[in-house]
N, CA and C of each residue as an Amber inpcrd file, in Angstrom:
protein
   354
   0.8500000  -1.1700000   0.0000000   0.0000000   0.0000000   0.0000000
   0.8950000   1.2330000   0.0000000   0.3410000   2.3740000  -0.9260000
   1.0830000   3.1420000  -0.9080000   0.4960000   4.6000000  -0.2770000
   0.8980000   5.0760000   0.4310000   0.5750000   6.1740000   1.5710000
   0.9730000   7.7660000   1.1860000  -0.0030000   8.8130000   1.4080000
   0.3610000  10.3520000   1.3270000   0.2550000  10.6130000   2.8430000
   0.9370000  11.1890000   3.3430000   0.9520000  11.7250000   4.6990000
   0.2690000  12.9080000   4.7180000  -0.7840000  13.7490000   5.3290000
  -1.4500000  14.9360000   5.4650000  -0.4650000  16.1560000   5.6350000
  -0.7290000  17.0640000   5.7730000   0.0110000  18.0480000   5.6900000
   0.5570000  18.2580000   7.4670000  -0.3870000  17.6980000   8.3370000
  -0.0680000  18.4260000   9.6650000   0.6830000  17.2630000  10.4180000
   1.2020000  15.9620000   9.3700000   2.2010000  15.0060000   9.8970000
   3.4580000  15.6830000   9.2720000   4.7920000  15.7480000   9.9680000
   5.6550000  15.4640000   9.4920000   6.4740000  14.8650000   8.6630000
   7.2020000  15.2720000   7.8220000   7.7660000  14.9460000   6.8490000
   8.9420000  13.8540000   7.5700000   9.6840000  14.4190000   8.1510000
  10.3880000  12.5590000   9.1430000   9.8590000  11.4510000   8.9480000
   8.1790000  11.7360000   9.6400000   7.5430000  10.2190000   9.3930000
   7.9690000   9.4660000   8.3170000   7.3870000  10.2780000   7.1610000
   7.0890000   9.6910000   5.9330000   8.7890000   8.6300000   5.7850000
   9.7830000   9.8150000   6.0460000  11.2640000   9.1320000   5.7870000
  11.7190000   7.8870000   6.8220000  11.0970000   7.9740000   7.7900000
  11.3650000   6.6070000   8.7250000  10.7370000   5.7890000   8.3610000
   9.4230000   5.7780000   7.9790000   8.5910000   4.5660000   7.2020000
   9.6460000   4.0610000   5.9760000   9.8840000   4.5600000   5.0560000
  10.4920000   4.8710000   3.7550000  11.7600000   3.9610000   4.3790000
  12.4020000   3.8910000   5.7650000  13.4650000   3.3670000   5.8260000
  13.1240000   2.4280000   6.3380000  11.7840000   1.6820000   6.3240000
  11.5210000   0.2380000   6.8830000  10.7390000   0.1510000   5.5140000
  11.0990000   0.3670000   4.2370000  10.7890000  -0.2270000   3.1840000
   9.0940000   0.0290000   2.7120000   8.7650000   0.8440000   3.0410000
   7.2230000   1.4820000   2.6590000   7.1390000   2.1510000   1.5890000
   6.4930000   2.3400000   1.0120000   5.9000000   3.7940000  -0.1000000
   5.2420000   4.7250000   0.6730000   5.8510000   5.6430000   1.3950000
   5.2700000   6.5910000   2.1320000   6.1290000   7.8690000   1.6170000
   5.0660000   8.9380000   1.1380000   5.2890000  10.7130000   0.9990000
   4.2290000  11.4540000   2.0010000   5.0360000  12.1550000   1.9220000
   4.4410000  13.5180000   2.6950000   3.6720000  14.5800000   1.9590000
   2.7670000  15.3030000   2.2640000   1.9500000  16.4940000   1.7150000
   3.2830000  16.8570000   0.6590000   4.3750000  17.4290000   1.9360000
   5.6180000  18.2080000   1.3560000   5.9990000  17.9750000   0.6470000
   6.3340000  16.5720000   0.4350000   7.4010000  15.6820000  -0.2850000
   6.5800000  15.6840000  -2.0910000   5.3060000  15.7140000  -2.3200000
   4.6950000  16.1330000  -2.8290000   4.2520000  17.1510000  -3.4230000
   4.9870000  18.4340000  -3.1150000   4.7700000  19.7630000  -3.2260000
   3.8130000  20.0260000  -3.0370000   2.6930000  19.8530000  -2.3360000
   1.2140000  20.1150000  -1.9150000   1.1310000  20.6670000  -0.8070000
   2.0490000  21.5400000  -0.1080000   1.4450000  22.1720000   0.7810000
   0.8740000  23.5100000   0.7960000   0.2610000  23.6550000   1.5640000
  -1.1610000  24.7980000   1.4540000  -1.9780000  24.4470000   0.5870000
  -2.2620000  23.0510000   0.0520000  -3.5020000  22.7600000  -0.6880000
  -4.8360000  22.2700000   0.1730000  -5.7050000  23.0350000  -0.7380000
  -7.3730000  22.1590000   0.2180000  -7.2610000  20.9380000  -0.1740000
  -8.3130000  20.4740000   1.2400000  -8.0180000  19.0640000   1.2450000
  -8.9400000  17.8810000  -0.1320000  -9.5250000  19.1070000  -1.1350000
  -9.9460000  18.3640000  -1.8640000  -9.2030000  17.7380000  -2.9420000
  -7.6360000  19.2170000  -3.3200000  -6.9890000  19.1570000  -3.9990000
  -6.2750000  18.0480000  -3.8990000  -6.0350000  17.5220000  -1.6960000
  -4.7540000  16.7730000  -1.9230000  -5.5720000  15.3710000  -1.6850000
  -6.7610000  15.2490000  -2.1120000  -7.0590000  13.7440000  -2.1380000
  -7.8230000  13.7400000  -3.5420000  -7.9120000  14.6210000  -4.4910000
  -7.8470000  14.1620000  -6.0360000  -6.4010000  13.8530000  -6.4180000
  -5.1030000  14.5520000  -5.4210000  -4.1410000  14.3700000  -5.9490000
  -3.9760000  12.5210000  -5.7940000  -3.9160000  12.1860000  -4.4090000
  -4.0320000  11.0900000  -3.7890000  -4.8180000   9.6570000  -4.7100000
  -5.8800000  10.5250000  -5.4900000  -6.7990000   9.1200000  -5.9160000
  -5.5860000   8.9690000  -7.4450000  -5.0040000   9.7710000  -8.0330000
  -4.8310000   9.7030000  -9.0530000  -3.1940000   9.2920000  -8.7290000
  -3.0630000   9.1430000  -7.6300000  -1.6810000   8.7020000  -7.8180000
  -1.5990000   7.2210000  -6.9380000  -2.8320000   7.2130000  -6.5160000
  -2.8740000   5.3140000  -6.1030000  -2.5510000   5.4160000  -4.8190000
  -2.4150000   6.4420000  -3.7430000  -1.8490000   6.4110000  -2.4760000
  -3.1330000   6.6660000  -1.6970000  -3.0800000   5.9270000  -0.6610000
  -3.6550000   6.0470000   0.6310000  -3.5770000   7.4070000   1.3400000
  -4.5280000   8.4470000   2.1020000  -4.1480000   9.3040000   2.7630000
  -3.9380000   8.9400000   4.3800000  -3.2490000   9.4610000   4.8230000
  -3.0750000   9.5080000   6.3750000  -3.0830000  10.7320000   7.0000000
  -4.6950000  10.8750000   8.0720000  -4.7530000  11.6930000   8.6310000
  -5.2860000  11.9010000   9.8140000  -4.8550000  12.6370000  10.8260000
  -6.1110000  13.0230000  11.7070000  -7.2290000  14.2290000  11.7300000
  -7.4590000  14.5750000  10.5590000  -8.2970000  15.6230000   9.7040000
  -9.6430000  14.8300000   8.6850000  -9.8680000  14.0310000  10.2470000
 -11.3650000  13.1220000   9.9480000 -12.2560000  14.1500000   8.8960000
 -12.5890000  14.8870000   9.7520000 -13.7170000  15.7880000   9.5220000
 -14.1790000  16.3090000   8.5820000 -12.8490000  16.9030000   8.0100000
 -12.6300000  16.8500000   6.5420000 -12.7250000  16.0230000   5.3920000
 -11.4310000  15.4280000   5.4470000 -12.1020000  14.1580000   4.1930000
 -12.4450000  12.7550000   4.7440000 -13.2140000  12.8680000   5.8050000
 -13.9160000  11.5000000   5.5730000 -15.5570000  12.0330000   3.9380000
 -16.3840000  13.0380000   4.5100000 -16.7190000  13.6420000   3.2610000
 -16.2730000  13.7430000   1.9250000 -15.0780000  14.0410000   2.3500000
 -14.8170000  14.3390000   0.5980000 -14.2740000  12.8320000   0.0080000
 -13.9930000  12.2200000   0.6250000 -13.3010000  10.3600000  -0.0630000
 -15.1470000  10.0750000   0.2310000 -15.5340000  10.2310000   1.0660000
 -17.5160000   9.6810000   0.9430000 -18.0380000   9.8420000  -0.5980000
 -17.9420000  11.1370000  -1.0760000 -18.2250000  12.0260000  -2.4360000
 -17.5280000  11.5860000  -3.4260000 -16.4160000  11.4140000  -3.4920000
 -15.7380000  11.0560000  -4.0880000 -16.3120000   9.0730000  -4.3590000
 -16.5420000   8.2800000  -3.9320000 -16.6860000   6.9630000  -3.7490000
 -18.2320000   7.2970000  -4.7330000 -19.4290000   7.8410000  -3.9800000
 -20.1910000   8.4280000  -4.5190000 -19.8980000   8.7300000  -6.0590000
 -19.2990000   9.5920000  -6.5990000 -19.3730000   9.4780000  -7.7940000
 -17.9740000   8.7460000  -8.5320000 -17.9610000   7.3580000  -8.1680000
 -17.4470000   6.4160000  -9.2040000 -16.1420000   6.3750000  -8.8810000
 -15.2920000   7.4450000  -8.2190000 -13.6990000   7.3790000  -7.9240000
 -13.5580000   6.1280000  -7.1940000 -12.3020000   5.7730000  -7.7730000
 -11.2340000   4.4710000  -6.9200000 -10.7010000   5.1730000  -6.1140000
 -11.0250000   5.5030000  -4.7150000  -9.8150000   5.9810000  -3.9900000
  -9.0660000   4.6100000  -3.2300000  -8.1540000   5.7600000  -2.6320000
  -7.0300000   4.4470000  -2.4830000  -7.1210000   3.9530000  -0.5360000
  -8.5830000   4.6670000  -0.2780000  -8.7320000   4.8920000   0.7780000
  -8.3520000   5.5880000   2.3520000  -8.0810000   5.8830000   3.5490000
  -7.9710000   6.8840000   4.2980000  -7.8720000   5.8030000   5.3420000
  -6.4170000   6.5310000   5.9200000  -6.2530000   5.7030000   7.4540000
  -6.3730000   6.9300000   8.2540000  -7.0370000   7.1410000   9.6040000
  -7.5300000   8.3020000  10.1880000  -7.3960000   7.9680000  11.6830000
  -6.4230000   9.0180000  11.7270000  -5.7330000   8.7300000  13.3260000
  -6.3580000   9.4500000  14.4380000  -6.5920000   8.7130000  15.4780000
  -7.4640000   9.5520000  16.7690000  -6.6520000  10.0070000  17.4160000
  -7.2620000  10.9360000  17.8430000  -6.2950000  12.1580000  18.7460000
  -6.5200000  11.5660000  20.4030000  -7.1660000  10.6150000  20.6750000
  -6.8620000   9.3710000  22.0520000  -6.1240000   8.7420000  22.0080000
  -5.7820000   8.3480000  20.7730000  -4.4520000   7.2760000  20.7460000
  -3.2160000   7.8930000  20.4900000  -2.7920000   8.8870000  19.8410000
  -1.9530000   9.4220000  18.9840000  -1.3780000  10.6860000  19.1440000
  -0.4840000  11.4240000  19.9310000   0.0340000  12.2910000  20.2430000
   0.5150000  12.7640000  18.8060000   0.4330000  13.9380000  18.0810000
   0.8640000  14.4440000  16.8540000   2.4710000  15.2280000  16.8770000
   2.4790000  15.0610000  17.9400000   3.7530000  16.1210000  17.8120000
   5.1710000  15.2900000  17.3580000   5.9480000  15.9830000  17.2240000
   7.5820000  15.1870000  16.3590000   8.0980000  14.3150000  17.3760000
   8.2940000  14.7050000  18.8700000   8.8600000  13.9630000  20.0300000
   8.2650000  12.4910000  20.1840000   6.7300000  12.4270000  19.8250000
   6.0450000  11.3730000  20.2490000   5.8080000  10.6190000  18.9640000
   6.2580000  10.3390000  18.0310000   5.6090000   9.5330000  17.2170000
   6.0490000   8.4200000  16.6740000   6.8300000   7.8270000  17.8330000
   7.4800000   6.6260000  17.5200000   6.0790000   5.7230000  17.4900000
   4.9830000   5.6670000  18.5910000   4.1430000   4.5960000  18.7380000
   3.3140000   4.8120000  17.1570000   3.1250000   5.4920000  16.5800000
   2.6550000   6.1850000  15.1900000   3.3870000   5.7750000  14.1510000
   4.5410000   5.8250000  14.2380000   5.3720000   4.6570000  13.0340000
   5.2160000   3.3720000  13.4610000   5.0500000   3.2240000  14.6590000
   5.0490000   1.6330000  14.7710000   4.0210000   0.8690000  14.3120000
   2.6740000   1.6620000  14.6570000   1.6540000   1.0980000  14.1000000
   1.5740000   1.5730000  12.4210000   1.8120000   2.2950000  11.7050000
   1.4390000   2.5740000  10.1820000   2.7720000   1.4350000  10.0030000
   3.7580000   1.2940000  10.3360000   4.7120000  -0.1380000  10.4340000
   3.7990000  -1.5570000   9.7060000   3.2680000  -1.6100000  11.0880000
   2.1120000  -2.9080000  11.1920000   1.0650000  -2.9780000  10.6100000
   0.5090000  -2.1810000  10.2390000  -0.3630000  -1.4790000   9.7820000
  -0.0380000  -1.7940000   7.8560000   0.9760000  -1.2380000   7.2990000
   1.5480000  -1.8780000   5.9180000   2.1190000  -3.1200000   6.0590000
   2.5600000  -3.5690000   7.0320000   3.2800000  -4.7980000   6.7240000
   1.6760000  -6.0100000   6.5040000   0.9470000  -5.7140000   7.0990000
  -0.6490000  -6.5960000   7.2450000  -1.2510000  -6.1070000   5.7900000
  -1.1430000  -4.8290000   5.4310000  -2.1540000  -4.5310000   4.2540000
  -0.8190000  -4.2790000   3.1600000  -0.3680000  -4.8900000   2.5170000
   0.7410000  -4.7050000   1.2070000   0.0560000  -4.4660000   0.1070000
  -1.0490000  -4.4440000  -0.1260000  -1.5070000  -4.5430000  -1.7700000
  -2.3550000  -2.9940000  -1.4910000  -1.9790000  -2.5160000  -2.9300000
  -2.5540000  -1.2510000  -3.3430000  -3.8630000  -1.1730000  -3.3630000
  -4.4030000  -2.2410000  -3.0180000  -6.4600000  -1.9440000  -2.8650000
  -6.2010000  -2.4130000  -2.1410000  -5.9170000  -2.7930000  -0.9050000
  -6.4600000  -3.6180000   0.1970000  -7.2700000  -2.3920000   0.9130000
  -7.1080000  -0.9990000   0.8400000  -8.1970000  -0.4780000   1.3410000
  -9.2060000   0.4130000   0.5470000  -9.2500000   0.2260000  -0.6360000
  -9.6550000   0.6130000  -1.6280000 -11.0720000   1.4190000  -1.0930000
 -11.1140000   2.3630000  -1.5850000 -12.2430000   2.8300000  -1.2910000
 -13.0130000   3.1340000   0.4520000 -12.0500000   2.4810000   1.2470000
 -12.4850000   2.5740000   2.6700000 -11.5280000   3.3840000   3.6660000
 -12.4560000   3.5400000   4.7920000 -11.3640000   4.0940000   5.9580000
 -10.8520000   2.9860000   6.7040000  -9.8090000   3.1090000   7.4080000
  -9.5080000   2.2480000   8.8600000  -8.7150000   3.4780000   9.9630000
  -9.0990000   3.1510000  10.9870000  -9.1620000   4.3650000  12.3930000
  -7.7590000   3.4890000  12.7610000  -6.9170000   4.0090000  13.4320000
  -5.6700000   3.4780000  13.6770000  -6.0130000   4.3080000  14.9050000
C-alpha cells in the first residue's frame, strides 16, 4: 500500500517509514502544501496512495463524495487524537503502528475505497 501523509504530519515520518521499506510521501514531499483538502485527495486518488490523517472531519466527506461518484480511492487511514500524540517527540508509537499497519495490508487496494481508524 502506498501512503500520502497529510500536511499536519511530518515529513520525518514519511522518511522513517520509507526506511523500513514502505511507499510513504508527505503532503511536502509532494509539493502540496497549502492545498485544500480536496486538492490533496484528487491528488491522492490519481496517484494510487492512501491518505493519512487526523483531519477526519474533513475528508472522511470528501473520499464519501468522491466513492459516490465512481472514484477508486485508495482509501484513508484516520488517526485519533486518544491514541496518537501528533507532535515530532512522540511519534514513535505512530510509526510503529502505520509499520504494522503496511506490513498486514501490502496490496494497493487492500483499502480501496475505505477508511480504517488506527
Amino acid at each position: 500500500m502506498r501512503l500520502l501523509l497529510d500536511e499536519h504530519l511530518f515529513p520525518a515520518l514519511a522518511r522513517r517509514l520509507r526506511e523500513k521499506d514502505h511507499d510513504v510521501i508527505s503532503v511536502a514531499d509532494a509539493e502540496l502544501g497549502g492545498s485544500v483538502d480536496s486538492d490533496v485527495l484528487d491528488w491522492a486518488v490519481r496517484e494510487g496512495r492512501a491518505i493519512v490523517t487526523a483531519n477526519a472531519e474533513h475528508l472522511r466527506p470528501l473520499r464519501r463524495a468522491a466513492v459516490e461518484r465512481g472514484q477508486q480511492t485508495s482509501g484513508l487511514i484516520l488517526l485519533s487524537s486518544r491514541r496518537f500524540v501528533l507532535a515530532r517527540a512522540a511519534f514513535g508509537s505512530l510509526i510503529e503502528s502505520l509499520d504494522a499497519f503496511l506490513v498486514d495490508h501490502p496490496g494497493d487496494s487492500d483499502l480501496a475505497c475505505l477508511e480504517h481508524w488506527l
